[in-house]
C-alpha positions as CSV (number, residue, x, y, z in Angstrom):
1,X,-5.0,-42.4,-7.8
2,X,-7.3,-39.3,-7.9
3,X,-8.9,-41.1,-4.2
4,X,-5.3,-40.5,-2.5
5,X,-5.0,-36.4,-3.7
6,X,-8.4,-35.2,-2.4
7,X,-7.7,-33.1,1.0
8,X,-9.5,-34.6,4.2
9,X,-12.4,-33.6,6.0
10,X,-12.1,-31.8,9.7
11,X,-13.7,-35.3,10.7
12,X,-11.7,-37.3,9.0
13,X,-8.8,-35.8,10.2
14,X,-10.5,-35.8,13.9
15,X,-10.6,-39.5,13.6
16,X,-6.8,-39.9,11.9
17,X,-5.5,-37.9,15.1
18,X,-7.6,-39.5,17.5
19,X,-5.9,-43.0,16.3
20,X,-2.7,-41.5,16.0
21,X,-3.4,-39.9,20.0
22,X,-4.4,-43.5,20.9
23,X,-0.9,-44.9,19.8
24,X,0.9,-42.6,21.7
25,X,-1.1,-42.9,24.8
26,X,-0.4,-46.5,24.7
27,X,3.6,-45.9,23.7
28,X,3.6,-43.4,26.6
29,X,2.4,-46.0,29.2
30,X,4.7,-49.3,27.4
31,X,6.9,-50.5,30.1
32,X,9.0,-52.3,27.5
33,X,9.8,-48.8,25.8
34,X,12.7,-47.1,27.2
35,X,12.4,-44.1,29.2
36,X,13.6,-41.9,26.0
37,X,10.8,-43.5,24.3
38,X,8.0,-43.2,26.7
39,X,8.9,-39.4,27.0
40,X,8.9,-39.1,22.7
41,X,5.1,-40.7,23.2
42,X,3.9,-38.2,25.8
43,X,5.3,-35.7,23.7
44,X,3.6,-36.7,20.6
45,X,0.4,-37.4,22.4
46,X,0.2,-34.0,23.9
47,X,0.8,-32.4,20.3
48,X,-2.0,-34.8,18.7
49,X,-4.5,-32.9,21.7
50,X,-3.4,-29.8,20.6
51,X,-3.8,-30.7,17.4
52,X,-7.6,-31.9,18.0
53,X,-8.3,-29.2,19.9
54,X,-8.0,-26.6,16.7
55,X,-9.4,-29.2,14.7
56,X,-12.7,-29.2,16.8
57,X,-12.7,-25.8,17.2
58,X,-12.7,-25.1,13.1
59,X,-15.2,-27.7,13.0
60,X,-17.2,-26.0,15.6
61,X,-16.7,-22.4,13.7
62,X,-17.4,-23.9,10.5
63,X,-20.9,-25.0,11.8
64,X,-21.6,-21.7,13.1
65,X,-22.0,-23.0,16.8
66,X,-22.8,-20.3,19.1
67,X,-19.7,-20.3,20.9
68,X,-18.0,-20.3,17.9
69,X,-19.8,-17.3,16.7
70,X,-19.8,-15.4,20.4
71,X,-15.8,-16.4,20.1
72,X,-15.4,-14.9,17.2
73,X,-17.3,-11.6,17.6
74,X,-15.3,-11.6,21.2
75,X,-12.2,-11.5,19.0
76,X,-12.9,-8.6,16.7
77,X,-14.2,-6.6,19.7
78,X,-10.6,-7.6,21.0
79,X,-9.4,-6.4,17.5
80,X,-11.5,-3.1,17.7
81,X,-10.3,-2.1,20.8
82,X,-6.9,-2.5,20.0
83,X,-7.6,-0.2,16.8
84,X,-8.7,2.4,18.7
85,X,-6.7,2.3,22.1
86,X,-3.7,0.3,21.2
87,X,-1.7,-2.6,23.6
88,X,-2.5,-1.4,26.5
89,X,-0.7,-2.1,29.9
90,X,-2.7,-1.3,33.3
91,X,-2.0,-1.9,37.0
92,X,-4.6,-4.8,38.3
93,X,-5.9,-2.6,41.0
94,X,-7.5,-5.8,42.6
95,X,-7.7,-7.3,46.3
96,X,-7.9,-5.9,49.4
97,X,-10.4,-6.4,52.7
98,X,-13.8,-4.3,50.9
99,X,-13.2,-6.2,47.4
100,X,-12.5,-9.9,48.9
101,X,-15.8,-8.3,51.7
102,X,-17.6,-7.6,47.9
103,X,-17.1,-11.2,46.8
104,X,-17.6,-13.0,49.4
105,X,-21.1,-10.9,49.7
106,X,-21.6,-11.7,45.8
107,X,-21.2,-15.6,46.1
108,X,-23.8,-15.3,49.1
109,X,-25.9,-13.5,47.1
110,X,-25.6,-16.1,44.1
111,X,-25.8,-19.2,46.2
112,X,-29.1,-18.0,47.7
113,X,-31.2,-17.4,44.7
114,X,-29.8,-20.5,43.3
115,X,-31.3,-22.2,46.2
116,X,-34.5,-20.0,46.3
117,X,-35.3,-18.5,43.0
118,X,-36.7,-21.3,40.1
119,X,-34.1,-21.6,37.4
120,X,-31.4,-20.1,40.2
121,X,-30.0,-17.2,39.8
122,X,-29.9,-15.2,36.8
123,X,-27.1,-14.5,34.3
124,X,-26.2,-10.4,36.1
125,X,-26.1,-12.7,39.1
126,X,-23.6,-15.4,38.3
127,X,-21.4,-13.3,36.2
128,X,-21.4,-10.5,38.7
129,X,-20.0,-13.6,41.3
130,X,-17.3,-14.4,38.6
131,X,-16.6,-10.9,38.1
132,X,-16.2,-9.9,41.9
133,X,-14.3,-12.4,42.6
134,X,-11.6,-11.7,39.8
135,X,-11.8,-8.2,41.7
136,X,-11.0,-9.4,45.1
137,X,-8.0,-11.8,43.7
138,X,-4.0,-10.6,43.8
139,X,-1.9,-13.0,42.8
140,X,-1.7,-12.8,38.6
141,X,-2.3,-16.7,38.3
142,X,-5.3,-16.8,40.2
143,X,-6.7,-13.6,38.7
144,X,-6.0,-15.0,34.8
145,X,-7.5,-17.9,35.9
146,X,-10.9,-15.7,37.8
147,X,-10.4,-13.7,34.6
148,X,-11.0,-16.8,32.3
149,X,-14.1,-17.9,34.2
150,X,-15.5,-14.5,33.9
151,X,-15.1,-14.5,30.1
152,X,-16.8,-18.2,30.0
153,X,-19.8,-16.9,32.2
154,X,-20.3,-14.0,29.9
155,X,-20.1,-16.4,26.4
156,X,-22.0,-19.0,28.4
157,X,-24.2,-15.9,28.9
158,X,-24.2,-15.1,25.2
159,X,-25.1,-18.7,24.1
160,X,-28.4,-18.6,26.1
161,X,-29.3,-15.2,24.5
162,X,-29.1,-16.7,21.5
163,X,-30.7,-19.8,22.0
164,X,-33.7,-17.9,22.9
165,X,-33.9,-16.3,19.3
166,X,-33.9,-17.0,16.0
167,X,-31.1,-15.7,14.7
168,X,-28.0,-14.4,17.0
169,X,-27.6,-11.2,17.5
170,X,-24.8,-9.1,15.4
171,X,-22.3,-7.4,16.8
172,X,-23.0,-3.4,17.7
């Protein structure tokens, strides 16, 4: 009885959701289920991937990955900042012929030293690209999305400094 009350483990979980997700998947694409039914599936698919998704990302923090770790000292910078400035709310002040000129000039510049330099380019390289072209876009769904890829390149960024050391840097 004691065997059924202990909690599970993140990857025993993992694999109870990733059976579950299976079942779902396969109810989704049942031709025999009724069109009710095949939506319920999709439904309960897509909240069993959502569901994985935090569960690999605890499992990931709980192992101290480095994204975990550059993630998590992203998000108290985030916290910081709102300590000492509050929510703040700021016009975009993106686009327009010099910063799409600046981009376009940027990815040039990127795409040549990956082509010409050993390793490629360097990290001020590729996220300077990322970052100039977030500058150059106007419409808010492109520039979240530009805006995204800039904060990968700069964890991405992160993880190789610390790869190169012993031990990751702390937070300033």
């Amino acid at each position: 009885m004691g065997e059924f009350n202990r909690p599970l483990t993140i990857e025993q979980e993992v694999a109870f959701r990733v059976a579950d997700w299976e079942q779902a998947t396969r109810s989704a694409l049942d031709p025999s289920l009724t069109p009710n039914e095949r939506a319920t599936a999709r439904l309960a698919a897509a909240e069993h991937v959502q569901a994985l998704t935090v569960l690999l990302f605890l499992r990931d923090a709980s192992a101290g990955t480095a994204r975990a770790r550059a993630l998590g000292q992203v998000s108290a910078e985030r916290e910081l900042q709102i300590g000492r400035w509050g929510e703040q709310h700021r016009a975009d002040d993106t686009g327009g012929e010099q910063l799409r000129a600046e981009a376009e000039q940027a990815t040039a510049l990127c795409q040549a030293a990956e082509a010409n330099i050993a390793g490629g380019a360097g990290w001020r390289l590729v996220l300077g690209e990322q970052v100039a072209a977030a500058f150059a876009e106007t419409d808010p769904a492109a520039l979240r999305s530009k805006l995204v890829q800039v904060a990968a390149a700069a964890v991405a960024w992160i993880e190789d400094l610390d790869s190169r050391t012993s031990q990751p840097a702390e937070q300033a």
